[in-house]
Legacy VTK file of the C-alpha trace (Angstrom):
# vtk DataFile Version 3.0
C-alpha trace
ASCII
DATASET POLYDATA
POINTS 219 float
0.000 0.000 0.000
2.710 2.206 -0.266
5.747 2.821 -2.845
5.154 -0.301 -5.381
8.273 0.545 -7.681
10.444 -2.297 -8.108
7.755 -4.850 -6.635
6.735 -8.504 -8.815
3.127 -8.018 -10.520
1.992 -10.804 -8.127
3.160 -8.121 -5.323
1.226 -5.166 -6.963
-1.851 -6.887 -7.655
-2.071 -8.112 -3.661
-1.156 -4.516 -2.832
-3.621 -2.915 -4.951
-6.564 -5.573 -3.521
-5.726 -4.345 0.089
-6.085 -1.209 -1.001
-9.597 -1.131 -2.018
-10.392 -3.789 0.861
-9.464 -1.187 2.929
-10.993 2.030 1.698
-13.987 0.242 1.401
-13.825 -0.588 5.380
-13.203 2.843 5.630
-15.856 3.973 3.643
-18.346 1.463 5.449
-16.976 2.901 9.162
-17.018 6.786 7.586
-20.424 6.307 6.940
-21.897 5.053 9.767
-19.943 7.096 12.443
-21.037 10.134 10.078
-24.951 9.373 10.631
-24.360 8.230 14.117
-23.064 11.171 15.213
-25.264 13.281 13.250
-29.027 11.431 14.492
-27.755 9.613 17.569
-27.317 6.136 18.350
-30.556 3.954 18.669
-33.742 4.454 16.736
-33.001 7.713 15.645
-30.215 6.498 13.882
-32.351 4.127 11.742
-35.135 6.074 11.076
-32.032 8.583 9.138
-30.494 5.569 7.191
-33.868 4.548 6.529
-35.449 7.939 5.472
-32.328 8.663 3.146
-32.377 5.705 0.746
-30.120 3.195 3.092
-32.547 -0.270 2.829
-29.385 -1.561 0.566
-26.681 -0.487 3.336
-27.102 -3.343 5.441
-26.260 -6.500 2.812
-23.701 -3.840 1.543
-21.892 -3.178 5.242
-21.859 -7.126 5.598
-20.173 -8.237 2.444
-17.483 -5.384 2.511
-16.790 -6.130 6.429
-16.280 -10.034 5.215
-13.654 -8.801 2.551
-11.903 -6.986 4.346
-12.022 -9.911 7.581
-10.977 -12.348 5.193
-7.930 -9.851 3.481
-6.890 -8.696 6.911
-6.763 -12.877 8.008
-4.451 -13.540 5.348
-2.154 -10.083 5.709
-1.754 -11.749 8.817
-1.129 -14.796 8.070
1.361 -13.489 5.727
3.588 -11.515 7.984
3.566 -14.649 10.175
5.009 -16.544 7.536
7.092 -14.143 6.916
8.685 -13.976 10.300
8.847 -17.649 10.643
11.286 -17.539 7.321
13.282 -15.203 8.722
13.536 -16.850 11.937
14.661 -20.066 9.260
17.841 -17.681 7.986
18.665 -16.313 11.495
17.617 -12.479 10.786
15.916 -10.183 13.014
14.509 -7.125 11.304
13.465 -4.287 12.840
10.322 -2.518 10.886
10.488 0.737 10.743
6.962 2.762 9.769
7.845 5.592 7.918
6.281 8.796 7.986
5.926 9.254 4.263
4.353 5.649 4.183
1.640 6.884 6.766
1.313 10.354 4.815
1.148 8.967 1.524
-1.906 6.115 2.509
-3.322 8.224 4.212
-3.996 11.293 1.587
-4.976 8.307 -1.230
-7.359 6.927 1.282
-8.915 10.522 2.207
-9.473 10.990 -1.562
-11.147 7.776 -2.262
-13.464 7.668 0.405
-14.515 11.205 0.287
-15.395 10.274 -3.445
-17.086 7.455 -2.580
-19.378 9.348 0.449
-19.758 11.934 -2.390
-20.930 9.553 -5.085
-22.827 7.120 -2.345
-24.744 10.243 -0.881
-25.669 11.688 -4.233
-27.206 8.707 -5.770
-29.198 8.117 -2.558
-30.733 11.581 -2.513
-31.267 11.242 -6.479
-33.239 7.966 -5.844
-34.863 8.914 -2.837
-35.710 12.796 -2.925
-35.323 13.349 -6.893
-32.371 15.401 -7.030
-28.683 15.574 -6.158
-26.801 17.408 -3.443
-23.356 17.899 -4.567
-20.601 18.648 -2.806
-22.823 19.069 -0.133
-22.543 15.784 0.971
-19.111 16.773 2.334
-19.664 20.225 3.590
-23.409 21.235 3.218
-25.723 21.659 6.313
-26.764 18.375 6.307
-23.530 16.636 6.746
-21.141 19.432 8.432
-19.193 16.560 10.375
-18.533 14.409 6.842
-14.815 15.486 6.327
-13.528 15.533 9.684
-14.939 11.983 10.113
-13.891 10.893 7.195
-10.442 12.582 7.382
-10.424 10.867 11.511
-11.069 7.520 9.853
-8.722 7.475 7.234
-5.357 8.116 9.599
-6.325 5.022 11.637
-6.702 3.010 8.288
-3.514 4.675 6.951
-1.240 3.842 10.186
-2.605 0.232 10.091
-1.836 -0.578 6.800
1.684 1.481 7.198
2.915 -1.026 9.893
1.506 -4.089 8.107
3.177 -2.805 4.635
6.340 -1.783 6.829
6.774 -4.927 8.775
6.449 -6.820 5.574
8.517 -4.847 3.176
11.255 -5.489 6.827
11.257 -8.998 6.164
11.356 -9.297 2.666
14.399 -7.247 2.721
15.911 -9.263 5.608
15.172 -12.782 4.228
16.633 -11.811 0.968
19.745 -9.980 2.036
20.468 -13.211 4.303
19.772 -15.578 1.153
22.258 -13.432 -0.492
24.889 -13.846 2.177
24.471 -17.191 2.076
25.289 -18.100 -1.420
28.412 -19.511 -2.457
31.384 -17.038 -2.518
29.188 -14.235 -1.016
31.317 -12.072 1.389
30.427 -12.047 5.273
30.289 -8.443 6.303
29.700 -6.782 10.024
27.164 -4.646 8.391
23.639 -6.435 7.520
23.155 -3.833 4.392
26.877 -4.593 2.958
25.929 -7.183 0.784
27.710 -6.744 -2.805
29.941 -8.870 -5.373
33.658 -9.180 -5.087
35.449 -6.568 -6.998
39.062 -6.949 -8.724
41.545 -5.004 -7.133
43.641 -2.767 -9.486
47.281 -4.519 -8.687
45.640 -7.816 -10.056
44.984 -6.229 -13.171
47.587 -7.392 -16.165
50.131 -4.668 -16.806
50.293 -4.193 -13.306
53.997 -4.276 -13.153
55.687 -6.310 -10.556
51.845 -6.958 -9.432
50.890 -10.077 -7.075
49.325 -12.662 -9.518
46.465 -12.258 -10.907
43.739 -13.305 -8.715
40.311 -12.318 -7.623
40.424 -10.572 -3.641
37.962 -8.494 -1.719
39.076 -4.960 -0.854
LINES 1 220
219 0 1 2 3 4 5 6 7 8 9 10 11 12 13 14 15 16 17 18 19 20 21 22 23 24 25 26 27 28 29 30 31 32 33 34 35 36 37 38 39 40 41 42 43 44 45 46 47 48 49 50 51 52 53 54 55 56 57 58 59 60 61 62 63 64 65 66 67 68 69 70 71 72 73 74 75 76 77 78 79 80 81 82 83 84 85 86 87 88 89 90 91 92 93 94 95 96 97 98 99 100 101 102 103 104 105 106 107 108 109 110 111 112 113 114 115 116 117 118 119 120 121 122 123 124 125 126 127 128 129 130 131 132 133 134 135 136 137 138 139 140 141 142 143 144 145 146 147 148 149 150 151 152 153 154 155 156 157 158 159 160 161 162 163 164 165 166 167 168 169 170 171 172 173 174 175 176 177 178 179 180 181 182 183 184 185 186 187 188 189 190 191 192 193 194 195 196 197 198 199 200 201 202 203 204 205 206 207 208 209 210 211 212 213 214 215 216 217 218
């Protein structure tokens, strides 16, 4: 859910499918914590969803809740194997969450969701009341509290899915840079990032005078 530059189409594609699993959750919570505090909890809560078009929002809420359940169960499951592999190669990473990961989730997850409130709200008042509201549905009188919500809901979704993307994008690197170490003629280094290839030194070059022989060394 963050940078996917350099990642396998396999990686992207998962990526992308969190994504949406999780502005949709966000969406779904957006929503209701927008009407709830708006009407109330309790019965005047449902007579709002009810008088603005929601009869749909209940089968809706439930099948996006079990995407996201059954996306967030296997991001787990993931970042357990994950850690069990590179408990296998004798690494330890340490994850670190950075604040352009958060910031960047984050503003793409604002901008979807407001769309979507936008879009949801509009069509409801179309097919309810016989017209649309606009951009009112994120700053008119009836929903003064939409962007703030929406905006409150969004950071929490954007610092989970920053320390799940984090913590795995940790191991990856760790499990590969100990694979790497690990291969025949790979040098051992004191530094866990110093991973390279062997390079010639200049005396071993021919024409190097009265040069050791020619031979392959680390410098």
């Amino acid at each position: 859910m963050g940078d996917m530059s350099g990642v396998a189409p396999g990686g992207r594609l998962r990526a992308a499918i969190s994504f949406w699993a999780l502005a949709g959750i966000a969406l779904l919570v957006s929503h209701d914590a927008i009407f709830a505090i708006q009407a109330g909890p309790g019965e005047a809560l449902t007579d709002a969803l009810r008088d603005s078009g929601h009869d749909y929002w209940g089968i809706a809420s439930a099948l996006i809740a079990a995407i996201a359940l059954i996306l967030g169960l296997l991001a787990v499951s993931r970042v357990r194997r994950l850690r069990q592999r590179a408990f296998d190669v004798g690494v330890r990473p340490v994850a670190a969450t950075r604040a352009s990961r958060i910031v960047g989730t984050w503003g793409r997850l604002l901008i979807v969701v407001s769309i979507g409130f936008l879009l949801q709200e509009n069509v409801e008042h179309l097919a309810v009341h016989g017209h649309l509201i606009g951009l009112g549905a994120l700053a008119g009188p009836e929903y003064p509290l939409a962007i703030p919500v929406i905006a409150a809901v969004t950071l929490a979704a954007g610092l989970v899915a920053a320390l799940i993307s984090g913590t795995e994008a940790a191991l990856l690197e760790a499990i590969a840079l100990a694979l790497a170490a690990l291969r025949p003629g790979a040098v051992s280094s004191p530094y866990p990032l110093d991973v390279g290839s062997p390079r010639r030194s200049v005396l071993a070059r021919r024409g190097a005078g009265r040069a050791p022989p020619v031979m392959a060394f680390t410098t």
